[in-house]
C-alpha positions, 0 to 999 in steps of 0.5 A, spaced: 441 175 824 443 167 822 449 164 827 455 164 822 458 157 821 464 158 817 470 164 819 467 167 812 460 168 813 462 170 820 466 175 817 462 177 813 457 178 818 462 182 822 463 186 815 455 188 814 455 190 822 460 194 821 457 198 814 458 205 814 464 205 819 471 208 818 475 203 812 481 203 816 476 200 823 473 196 817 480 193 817 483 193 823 476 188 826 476 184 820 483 182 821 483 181 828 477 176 828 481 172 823 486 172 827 482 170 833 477 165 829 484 160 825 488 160 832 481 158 835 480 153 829 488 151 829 487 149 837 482 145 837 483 140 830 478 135 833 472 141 831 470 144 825 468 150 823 461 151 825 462 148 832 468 152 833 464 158 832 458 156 837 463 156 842 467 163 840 461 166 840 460 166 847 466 168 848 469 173 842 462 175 841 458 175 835 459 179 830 454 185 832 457 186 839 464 185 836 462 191 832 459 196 837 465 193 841 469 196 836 465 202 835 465 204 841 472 204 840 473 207 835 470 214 839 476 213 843 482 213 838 478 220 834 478 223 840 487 221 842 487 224 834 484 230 835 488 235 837 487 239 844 480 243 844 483 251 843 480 257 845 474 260 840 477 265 837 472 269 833 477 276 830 480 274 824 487 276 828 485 271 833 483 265 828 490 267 823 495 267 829 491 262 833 494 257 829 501 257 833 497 253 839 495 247 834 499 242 835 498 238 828 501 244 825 507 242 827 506 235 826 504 237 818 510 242 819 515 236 820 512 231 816 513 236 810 521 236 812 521 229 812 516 227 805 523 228 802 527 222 805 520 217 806 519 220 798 525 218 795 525 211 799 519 209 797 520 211 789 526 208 789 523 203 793 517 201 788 521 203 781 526 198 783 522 192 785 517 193 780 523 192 775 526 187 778 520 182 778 519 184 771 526 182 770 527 175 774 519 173 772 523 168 767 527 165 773 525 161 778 527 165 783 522 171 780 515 169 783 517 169 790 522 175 788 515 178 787 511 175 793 516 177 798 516 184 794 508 186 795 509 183 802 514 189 803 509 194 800 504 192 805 508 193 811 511 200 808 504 202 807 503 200 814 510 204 817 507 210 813 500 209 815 503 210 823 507 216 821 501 219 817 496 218 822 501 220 828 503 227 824 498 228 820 491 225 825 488 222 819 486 215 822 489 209 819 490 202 820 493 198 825 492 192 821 494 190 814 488 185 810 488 177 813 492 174 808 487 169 805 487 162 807 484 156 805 486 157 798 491 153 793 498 158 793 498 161 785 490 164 788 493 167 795 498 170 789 494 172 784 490 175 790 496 180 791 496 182 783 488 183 783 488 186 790 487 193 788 490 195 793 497 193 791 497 198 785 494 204 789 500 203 795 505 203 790 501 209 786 502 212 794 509 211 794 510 214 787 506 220 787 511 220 794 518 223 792 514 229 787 510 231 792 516 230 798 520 235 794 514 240 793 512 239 800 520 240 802 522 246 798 515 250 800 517 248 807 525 250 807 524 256 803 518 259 806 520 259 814 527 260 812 524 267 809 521 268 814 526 267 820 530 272 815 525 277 815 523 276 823 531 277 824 532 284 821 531 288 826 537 284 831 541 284 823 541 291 823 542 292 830 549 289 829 550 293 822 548 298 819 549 296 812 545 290 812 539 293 809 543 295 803 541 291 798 534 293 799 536 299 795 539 302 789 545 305 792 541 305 799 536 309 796 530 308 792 530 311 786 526 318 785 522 315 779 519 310 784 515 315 787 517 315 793 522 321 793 531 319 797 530 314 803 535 312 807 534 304 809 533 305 816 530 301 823 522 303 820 524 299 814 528 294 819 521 293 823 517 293 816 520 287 814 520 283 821 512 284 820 511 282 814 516 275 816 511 275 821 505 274 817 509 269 812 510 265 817 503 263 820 501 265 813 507 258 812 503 254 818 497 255 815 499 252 809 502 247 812 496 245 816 493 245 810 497 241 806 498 235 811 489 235 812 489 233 805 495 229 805 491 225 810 486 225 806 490 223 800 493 218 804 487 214 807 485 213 799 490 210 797 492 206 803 486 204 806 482 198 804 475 200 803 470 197 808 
């Protein structure tokens, strides 16, 4: 590989080595080496480009080592995401409840609950800057209305990317896309409109409020059945007629097939088991829910490599 002699060639060297790896590592690498490579290139004004890299390269590395260096990086941060090993269970009781010793389901659980405050946020958020910058595009205020709108997404995406990642385990970036440097400010502005990853970070936060009030209802709804049902037993417990409604006039009727049956601690104990499975049925589908978040979530904030 040619020694790079500009910031971009570098980049782009650094982008190759890194081919195949995780986008949001990609991402991360690409925006610490600019970084690195201008203040370098600030620091020293008497030196041009192609020098300033002969001596970085000793000391950042070229791009091929920063690219294994990051790579072997990237090991570490897969297995902070990962959650702690559990025991194999093969019995299919074993895999339905084992799923209350992972602590993603928690995670997921939480960031079910909480999609509703960040979706209506975020909407609002979206609908309301796209509308004002249409608006003030006639004014002379309006073009730097809109930048300072589209940096705003930027950093949400990243904000959510944090709480994704620390609720859900997807890896996300800790950097944003290098702004671009060297070009006149209308191309750096036009770049933002172009970059489609603009559109699909305000797509992500759109989607979110109908998906934060699903993901909301199902959590509510489904571990507060739950927990009533788990707490039959103590309700009946404390009074008899607590069960009442379960019946017509405390009886199932004949013509269920069934025959006269009083409300009782069986049934109490029936429908503490069925609160039981709902809720580790409600875990296993908040784990689920949040994986495919995740993967929602990497799609549309995450720039490809």
């Amino acid at each position: 590989m040619n020694a790079p002699r500009t910031i971009n060639e570098y980049l782009q060297q650094l982008r190759t080595a890194l081919r195949g790896a995780d986008p949001a590592l990609v991402q991360d690498a690409l925006y610490d080496a600019e970084e690195h490579l201008r203040a370098e290139l600030a620091e020293q004004p008497d030196r041009d480009e192609a020098q300033m890299l002969a001596h970085v390269v000793g000391s950042y590395g070229a791009p091929d080592e920063v690219a294994e260096l990051y790579r072997d990086q990237e090991i570490k941060i897969q297995r902070a995401l990962r959650p702690p090993p559990q025991p194999k269970r093969r019995s299919l009781a074993g895999r339905f409840f084992g799923v209350a010793a992972d602590p993603r389901t928690y995670g997921a659980l939480f960031y079910m609950v909480l999609a509703l405050a960040t979706g209506i946020f975020y909407f609002t958020w979206v609908v309301a800057g796209v509308s004002l910058s249409a608006g003030l595009s006639v004014l002379i205020i309006g073009l730097p209305f809109i930048v300072l709108f589209f940096g705003s997404v930027r950093v949400l995406s990243l904000v959510e990317g944090r709480i994704v990642e620390a609720m859900l385990g997807a890896r996300m970036p800790r950097r944003p896309p290098y702004p671009a440097q060297g070009q006149p400010l209308m191309k750096r502005i036009g770049a933002m409109f172009t970059d489609a990853r603009t559109w699909t970070t305000m797509l992500y936060m759109l989607l979110m409020l109908p998906l934060g009030i699903v993901y909301f209802t199902v959590a509510v709804v489904l571990v507060s059945t739950a927990v009533g049902f788990i707490g039959a037993p103590i309700a009946w417990a404390l009074d008899v007629t607590a069960l009442s409604d379960l019946y017509v006039g405390h009886r199932v009727m004949a013509d269920w097939g069934l025959g006269v049956h009083e409300a009782g601690w069986g049934d109490a104990l029936a429908i503490c088991g069925v609160g039981v499975l709902l809720l580790f049925g409600t875990l296993h589908l908040a784990r689920g829910l949040g994986r495919m978040h995740g993967q929602v979530a990497r799609h549309l904030l995450v720039r490809g490599g």
